[in-house]
C-alpha positions in Angstrom: 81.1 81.7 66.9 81.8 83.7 69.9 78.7 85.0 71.9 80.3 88.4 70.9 79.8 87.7 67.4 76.7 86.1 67.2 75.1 89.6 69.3 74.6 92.7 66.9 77.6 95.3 66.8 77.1 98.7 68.7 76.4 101.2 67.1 78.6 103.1 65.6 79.3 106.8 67.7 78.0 109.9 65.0 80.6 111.9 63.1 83.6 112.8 65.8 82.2 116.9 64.5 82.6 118.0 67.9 78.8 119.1 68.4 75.7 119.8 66.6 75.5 120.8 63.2 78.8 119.9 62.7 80.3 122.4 64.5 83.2 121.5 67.0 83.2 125.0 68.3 82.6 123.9 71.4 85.3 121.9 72.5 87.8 123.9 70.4 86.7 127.1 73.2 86.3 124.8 76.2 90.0 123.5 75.3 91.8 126.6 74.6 90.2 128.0 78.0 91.8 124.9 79.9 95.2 125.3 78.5 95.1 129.4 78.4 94.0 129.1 82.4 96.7 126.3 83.3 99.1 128.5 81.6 98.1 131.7 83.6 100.7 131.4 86.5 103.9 130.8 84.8 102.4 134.5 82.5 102.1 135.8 85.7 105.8 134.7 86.5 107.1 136.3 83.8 105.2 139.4 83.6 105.8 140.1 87.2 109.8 139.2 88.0 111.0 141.4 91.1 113.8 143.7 89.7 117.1 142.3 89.6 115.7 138.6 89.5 115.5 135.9 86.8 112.4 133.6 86.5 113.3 130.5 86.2 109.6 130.0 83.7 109.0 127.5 86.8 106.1 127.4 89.5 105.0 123.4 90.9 107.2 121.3 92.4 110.4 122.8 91.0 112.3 119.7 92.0 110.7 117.8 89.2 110.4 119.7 86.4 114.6 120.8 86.5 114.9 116.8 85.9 113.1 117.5 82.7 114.6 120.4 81.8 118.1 118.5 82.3 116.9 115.7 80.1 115.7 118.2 77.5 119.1 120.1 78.1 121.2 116.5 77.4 119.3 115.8 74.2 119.6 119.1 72.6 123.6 118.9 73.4 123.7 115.5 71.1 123.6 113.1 73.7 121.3 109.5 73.6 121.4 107.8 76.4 120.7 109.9 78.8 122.8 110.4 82.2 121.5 111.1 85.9 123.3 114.3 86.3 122.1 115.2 89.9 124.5 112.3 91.1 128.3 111.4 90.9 127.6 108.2 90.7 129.1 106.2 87.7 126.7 105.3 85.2 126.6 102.9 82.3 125.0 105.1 79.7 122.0 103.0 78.8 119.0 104.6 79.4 117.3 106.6 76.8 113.4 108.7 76.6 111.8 108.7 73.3 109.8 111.6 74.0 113.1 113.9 75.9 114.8 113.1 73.2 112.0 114.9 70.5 112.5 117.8 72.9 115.9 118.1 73.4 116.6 117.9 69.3 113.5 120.3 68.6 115.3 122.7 71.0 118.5 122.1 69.0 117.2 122.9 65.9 115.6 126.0 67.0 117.6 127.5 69.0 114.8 127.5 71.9 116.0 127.6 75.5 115.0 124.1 77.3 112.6 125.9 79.6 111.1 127.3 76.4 110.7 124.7 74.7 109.6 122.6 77.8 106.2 125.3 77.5 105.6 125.0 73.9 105.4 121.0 74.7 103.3 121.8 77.4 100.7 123.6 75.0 101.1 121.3 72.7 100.9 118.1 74.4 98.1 119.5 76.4 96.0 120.3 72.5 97.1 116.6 71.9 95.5 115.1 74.9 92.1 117.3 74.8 91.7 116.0 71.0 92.3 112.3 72.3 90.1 112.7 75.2 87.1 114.5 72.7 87.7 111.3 70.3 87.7 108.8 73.4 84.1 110.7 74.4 82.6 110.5 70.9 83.0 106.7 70.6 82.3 106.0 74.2 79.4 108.0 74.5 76.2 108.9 72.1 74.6 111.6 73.8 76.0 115.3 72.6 75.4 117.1 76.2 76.6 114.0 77.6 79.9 114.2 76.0 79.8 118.4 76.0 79.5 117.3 80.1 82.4 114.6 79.9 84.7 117.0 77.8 84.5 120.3 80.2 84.6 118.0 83.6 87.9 116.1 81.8 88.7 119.6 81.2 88.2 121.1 84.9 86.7 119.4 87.3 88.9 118.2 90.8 87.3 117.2 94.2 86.6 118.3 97.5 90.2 119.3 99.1 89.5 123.1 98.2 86.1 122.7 101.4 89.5 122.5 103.9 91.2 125.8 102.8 93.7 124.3 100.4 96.5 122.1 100.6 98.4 122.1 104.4 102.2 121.3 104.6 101.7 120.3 108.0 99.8 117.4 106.9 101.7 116.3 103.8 99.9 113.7 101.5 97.2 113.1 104.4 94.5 115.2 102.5 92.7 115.0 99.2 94.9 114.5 96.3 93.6 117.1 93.9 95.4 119.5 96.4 98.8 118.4 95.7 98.7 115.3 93.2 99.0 116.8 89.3 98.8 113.8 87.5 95.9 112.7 89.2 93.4 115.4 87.3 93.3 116.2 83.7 94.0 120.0 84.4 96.9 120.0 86.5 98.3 117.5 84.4 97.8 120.4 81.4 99.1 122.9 84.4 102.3 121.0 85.2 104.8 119.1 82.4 104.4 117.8 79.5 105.3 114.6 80.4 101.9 113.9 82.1 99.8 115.4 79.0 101.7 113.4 76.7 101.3 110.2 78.6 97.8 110.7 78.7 96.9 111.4 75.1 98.6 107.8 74.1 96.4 106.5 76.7 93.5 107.8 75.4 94.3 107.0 72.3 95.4 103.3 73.8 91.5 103.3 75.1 89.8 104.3 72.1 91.9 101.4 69.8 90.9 99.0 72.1 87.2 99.8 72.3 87.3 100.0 68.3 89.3 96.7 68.0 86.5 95.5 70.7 83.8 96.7 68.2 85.3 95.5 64.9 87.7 92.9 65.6 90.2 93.9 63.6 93.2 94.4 64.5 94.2 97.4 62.2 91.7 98.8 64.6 94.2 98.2 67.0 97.4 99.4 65.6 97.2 103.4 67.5 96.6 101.2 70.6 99.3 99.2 70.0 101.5 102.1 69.1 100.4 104.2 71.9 101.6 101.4 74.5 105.3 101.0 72.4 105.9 105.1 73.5 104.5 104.4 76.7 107.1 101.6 77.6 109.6 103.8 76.9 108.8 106.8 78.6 106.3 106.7 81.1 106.4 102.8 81.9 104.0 103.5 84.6 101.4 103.4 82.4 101.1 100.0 80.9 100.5 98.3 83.8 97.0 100.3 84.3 96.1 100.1 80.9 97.0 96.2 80.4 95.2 96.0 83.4 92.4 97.4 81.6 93.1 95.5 78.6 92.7 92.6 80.3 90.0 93.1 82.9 87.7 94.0 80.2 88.1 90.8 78.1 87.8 88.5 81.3 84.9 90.6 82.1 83.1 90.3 78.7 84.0 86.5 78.6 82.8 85.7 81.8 79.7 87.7 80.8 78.9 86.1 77.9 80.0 82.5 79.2 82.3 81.8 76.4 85.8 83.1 75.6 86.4 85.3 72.9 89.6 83.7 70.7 89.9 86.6 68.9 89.8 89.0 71.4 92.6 86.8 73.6 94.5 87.2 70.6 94.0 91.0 70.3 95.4 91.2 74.2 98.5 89.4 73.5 99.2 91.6 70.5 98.6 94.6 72.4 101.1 93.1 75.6 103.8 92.0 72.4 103.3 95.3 71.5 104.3 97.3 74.9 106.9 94.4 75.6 110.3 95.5 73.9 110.3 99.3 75.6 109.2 97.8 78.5 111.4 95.1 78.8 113.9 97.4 77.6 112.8 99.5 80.9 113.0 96.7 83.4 116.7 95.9 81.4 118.1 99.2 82.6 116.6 99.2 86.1 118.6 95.8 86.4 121.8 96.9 84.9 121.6 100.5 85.7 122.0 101.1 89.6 121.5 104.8 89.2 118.6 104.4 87.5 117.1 102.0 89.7 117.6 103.9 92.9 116.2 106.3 91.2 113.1 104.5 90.2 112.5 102.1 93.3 114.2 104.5 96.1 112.0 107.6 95.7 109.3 105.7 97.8 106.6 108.0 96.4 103.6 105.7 98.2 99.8 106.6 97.3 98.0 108.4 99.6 95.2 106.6 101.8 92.0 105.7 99.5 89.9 108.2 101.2 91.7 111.0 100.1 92.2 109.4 96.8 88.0 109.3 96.9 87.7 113.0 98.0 90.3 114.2 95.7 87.6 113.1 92.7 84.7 114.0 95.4 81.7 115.1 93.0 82.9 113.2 89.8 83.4 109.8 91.7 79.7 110.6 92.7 78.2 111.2 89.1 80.6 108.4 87.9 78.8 105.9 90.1 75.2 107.6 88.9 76.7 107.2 85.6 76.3 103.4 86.0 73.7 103.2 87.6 70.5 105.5 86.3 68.8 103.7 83.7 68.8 107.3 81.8 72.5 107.3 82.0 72.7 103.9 80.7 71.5 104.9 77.6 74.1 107.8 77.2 76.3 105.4 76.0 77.1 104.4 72.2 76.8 100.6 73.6 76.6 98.5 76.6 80.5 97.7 75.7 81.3 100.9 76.5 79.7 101.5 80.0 81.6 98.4 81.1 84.9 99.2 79.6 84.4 103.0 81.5 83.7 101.2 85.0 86.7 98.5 84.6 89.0 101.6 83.7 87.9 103.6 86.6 88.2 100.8 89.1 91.4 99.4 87.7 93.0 102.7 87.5 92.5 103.5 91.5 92.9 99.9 92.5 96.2 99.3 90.9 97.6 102.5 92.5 98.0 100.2 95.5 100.5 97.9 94.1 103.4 97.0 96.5 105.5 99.3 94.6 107.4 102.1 96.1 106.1 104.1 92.9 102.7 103.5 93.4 101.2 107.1 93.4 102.3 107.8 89.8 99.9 104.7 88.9 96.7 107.0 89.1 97.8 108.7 86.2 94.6 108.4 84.3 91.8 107.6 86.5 90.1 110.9 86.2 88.9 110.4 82.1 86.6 107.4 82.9 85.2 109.0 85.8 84.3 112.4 83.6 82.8 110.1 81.5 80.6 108.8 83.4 80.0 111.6 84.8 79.4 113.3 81.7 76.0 110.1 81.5 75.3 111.0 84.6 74.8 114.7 84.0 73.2 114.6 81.0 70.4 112.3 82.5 70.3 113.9 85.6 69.4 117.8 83.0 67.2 116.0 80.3 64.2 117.0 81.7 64.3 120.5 81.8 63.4 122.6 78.8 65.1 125.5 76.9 68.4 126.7 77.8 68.5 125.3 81.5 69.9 121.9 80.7 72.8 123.6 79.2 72.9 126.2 82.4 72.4 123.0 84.8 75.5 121.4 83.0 77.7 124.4 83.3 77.0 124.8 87.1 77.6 121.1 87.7 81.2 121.6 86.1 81.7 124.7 87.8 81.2 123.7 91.6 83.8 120.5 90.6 86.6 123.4 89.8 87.4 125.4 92.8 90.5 123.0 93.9 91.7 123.3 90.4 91.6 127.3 90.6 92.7 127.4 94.4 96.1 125.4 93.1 96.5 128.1 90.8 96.0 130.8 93.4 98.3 129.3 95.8 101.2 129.0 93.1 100.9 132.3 92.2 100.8 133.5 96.0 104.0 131.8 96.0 105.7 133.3 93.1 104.7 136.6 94.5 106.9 135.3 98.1 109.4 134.1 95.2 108.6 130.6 97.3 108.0 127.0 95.9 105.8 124.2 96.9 109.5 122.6 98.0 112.1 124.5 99.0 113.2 126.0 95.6 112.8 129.3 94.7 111.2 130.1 91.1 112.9 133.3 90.7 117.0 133.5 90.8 119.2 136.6 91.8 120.8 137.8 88.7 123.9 136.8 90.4 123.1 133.0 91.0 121.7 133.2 87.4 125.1 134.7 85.4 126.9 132.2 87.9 124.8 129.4 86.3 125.3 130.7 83.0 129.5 131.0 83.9 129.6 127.3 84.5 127.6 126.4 81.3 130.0 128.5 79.2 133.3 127.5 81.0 133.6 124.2 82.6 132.9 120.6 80.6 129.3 119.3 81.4 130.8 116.2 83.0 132.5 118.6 85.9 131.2 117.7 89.2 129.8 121.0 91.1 129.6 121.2 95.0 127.0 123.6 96.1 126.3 125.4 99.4 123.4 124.9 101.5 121.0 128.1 101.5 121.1 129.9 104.7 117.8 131.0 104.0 115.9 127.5 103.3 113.8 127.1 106.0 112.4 130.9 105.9 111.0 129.6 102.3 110.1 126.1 103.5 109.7 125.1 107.0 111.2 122.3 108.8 114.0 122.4 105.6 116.9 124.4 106.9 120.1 124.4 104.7 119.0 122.8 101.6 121.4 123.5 98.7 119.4 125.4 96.7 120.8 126.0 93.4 122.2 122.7 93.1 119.1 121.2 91.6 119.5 123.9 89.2 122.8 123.6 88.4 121.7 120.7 86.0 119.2 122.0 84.7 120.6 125.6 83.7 124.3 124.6 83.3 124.3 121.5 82.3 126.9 120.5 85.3 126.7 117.3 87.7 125.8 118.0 91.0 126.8 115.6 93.9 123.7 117.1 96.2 121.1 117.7 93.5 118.1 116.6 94.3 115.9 114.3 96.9 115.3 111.5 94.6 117.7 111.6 92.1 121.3 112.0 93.8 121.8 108.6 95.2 122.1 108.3 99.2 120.7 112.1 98.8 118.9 112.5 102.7 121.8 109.8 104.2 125.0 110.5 103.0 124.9 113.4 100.2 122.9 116.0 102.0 124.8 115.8 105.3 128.2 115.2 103.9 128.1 118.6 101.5 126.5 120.4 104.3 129.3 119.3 106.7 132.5 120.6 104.0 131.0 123.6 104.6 131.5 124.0 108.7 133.5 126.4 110.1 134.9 123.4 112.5 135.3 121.1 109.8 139.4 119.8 109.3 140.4 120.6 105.9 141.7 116.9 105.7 137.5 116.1 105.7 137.1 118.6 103.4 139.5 117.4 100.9 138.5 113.4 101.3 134.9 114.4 99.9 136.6 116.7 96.7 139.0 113.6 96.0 136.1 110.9 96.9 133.7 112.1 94.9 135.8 113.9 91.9 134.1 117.5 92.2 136.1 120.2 90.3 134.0 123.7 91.1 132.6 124.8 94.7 129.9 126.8 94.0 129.4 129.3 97.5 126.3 131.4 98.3 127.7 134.7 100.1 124.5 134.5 102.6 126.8 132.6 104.5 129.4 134.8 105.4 126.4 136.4 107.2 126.8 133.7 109.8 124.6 131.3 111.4 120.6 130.9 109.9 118.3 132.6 112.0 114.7 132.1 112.4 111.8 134.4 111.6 112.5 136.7 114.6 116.0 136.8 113.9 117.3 134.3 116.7 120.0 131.6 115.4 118.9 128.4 114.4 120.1 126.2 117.3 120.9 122.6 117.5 118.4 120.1 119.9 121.5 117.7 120.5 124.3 120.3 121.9 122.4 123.8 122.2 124.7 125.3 120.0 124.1 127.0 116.4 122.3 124.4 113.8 125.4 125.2 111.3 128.5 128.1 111.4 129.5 128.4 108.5 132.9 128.6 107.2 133.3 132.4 106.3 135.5 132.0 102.8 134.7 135.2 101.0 135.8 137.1 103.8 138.6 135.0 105.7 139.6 133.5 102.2 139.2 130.3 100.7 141.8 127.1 102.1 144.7 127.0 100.0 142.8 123.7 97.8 140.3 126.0 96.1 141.2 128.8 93.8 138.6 131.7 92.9 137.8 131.5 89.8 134.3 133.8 89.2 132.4 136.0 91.8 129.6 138.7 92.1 127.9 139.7 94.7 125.4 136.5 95.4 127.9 134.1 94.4 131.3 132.9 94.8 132.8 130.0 92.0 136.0 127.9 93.3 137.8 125.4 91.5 139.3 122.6 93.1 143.2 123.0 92.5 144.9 121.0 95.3 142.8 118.0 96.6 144.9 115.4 94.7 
């Protein structure tokens, strides 16, 4: 008999009622506020569209979430395996996402735009993940203001970036990550997509299996885990290496504690690794058979920011988390020593393995932040005990409130940009009604497997500095129409900043031979040329109104070819215009 056996269980957490007296009112209100705030910009969005605009029902890194919103768009037209439609690119077919897929058919079925039904996911998926986070906190911890503490920091809380002013483009990812990093915290995660809240509730659920299976050892106790890292495998693969991680650092941990190995609980880790293997495998199958896919996965290079701004951008939580563990009044917050140690293995595995040699490596921190809160939420509730009538509860609300400020200055700042009509990239979230009925032209007339060329935006680098002629609607073009794109988007058209980006920029030079122009519309099989009428204003020009000029010859950065006003070459035949936007097809580049 294992030492684990032979020691009396833990006892078992109280009723999961959600507070005293059976009530869970309090995480019901302290939910619904997170998800009614992180909604509050894309309201404001809509509510406030300049006249003769479109809102796009985006805010956050645009770039992004019109990937999901082609994915949604795909599965709602009938398709499986998904396709990379921001590259020309041939493709093999064989990827596929569990969870796009229960998108894509639920907007089929209702009728729902993608965008629309990307929102109701949002909401949803966010409700889904508070409930598993309050279950996670009512077996981990035994204390109620401890786990009313853990809840509303899981809820809210961020770090420190919001003491330097908010987040600087200048500096990029070289400041605290809870100024720019959404899947990092529990509330911008609810804020951003779906994807994130959705991955996080089936690792929360993942968490609380385990510590139950840990508990009982059974392993029907284990079955949600086991489920929870199947759908993970498939869509957000990410996440099983933390939590396996976890898994495992736990039961070495616990062995090596009690100086004897746990048979049973080895064989509980291999069922939950045979459980996560077939999506996963299934996952590393496509990224070797799938070269679109795999630059997409491996070629993004999205490299975690240095520790110390990981550190700062959890700044008062990371502290509490460590008094969390430590205070001897903490200690006892805990529904068993199992579950102090299981909290402390999850919060050092999460940040450590976020420094994998992986070119992915940032989207590892997914999920760091819930052990922390609860930790934190121990450390709070030790550090109030002592004072009487309402001022522990007073003393816990101020501790959650000075942890919030980055999470309401993120907010600010997107809604500051909505009112510029600017992104956090270079996308805009509202459209001209032109662009948009020139969108909604190509959805309703051309096959989705029709290859669109699109402008670069004359106007880029006004929006986003240091950016100047970035195609802008091209990365909606996807995600609205349903088209491909051959320069989409910066990390999923293949050879995007290389090849891509400069070649589509180049067709569209005033001093480029048509011979050029027609190699790239043979090369890479476009059919439409979709042309922004800003240029036939002529060169970009900076803030003062100067033209953009080029370093290497002195001359203008780009002159563009002036087509609705000198007509189109003879290889491109108008085929839709308005006043923003100018639709060719490509009739003679045989």
């Amino acid at each position: 008999m294992s030492e684990q056996e032979r020691r009396p269980p833990s006892p078992a957490p109280p009723p999961n009622n959600g507070g005293r007296g059976g009530s869970g009112t309090f995480y019901w209100v302290v939910g619904a506020l997170a998800l009614a705030l992180a909604s509050l910009p894309y309201l404001y969005g809509a509510m406030n569209t300049p006249p003769g605009h479109v809102y796009s029902g985006l805010t956050h890194n645009i770039d992004d979430a019109a990937v999901y919103l082609t994915w949604i768009r795909q599965a709602s037209e009938g398709v499986f395996f998904q396709f990379n439609r921001f590259t020309t690119e041939p493709q093999k077919g064989i990827v596929f996402n569990l969870f796009f897929l229960l998108l894509g058919n639920l907007a089929r079925v209702t009728g729902l735009a993608p965008v629309a039904v990307y929102h109701v996911a949002r909401v949803v998926c966010g409700g889904l993940l508070l409930w598993a986070v309050a279950r996670l906190i009512h077996h981990a911890l035994a204390d109620e203001r401890a786990r009313r503490v853990a809840f509303a920091l899981a809820c809210f809380s961020a770090g420190l970036g919001w003491l330097g002013g908010g987040y600087d483009p200048s500096r990029a990812f070289e400041q605290p990550v809870d100024l720019w990093q959404p899947e990092a915290l529990t509330f911008l995660s609810l804020y951003f997509t779906p994807l994130f809240t959705a991955a996080l509730a089936l690792m929360a659920v993942f968490v609380t299996a385990f510590l139950k299976a840990e508990r009982s050892g059974r392993v029907a106790d284990l079955w949600p885990g086991m489920t929870a890292g199947f759908l993970l495998g498939n869509f957000h693969s990410y996440d099983v290496i933390q939590l396996f991680a976890l898994a495992a650092g736990y039961r070495v941990l616990t062995d090596v504690g009690a100086r004897k190995g746990d048979g049973r609980g080895w064989l509980r880790l291999i069922l939950l690794g045979l459980a996560m293997l077939p999506t996963t495998a299934y996952t590393y199958y496509a990224l070797r058979f799938e070269p679109v896919f795999a630059a997409r996965a491996f070629a993004s290079f999205t490299y975690s920011a240095g520790l110390p701004w990981v550190l700062m951008g959890y700044g008062l939580v990371l502290v509490l988390a460590a008094l969390g563990a430590a205070l001897p009044g903490a200690r006892a917050k805990y529904s068993g020593p199992d579950a102090l140690r299981l909290l402390l293995v999850w919060g050092v595995v999460a940040i450590a393995v976020a420094y994998v040699p992986v070119s992915f490596q940032r989207k590892l921190l997914m999920g760091a932040h819930l052990p922390l809160c609860l930790l934190a939420g121990a450390a709070g509730a030790a550090l109030t005990e002592r004072l009487s009538g309402k001022l522990p509860g007073i003393a816990a609300f101020f501790l959650v409130l000075v942890t919030a400020p980055s999470n309401l200055l993120f907010l600010m700042t997107d809604v500051s940009r909505l009112q510029a009509n600017v992104g956090s990239t270079h996308l805009r979230p509202y459209l001209t009604q032109g662009e948009w009925d020139a969108l909604a032209w190509l959805r309703e007339n051309t096959k989705r497997s029709d290859v669109v060329l699109v402008s670069p935006d004359p106007g880029s680098h006004l929006r986003f500095p240091g950016f100047p002629l970035m195609p802008f609607l091209s990365t909606y073009v996807p995600a609205i129409a349903g088209n491909v794109v051959y320069n989409g988007h910066w990390s999923e058209t293949a050879a995007y900043e290389k090849e891509k980006l400069p070649r589509g920029r180049q067709f569209f030079r005033a001093d480029t031979p048509d011979a050029a122009r027609e190699e790239l519309l043979r090369e890479a099989g476009i059919r439409y040329v979709l042309y922004a009428n800003g240029l036939a204003e002529g060169p970009p020009r900076d803030p003062q109104g100067e033209v953009l000029t080029n370093p290497a010859t002195g001359g203008p950065l780009f002159e563009p070819a002036l087509w609705p006003t000198a007509g189109p070459p003879p290889y491109l035949r108008e085929v839709y215009q308005n006043g923003d936007v100018v639709i060719y097809e490509v009739s003679a580049a045989e």
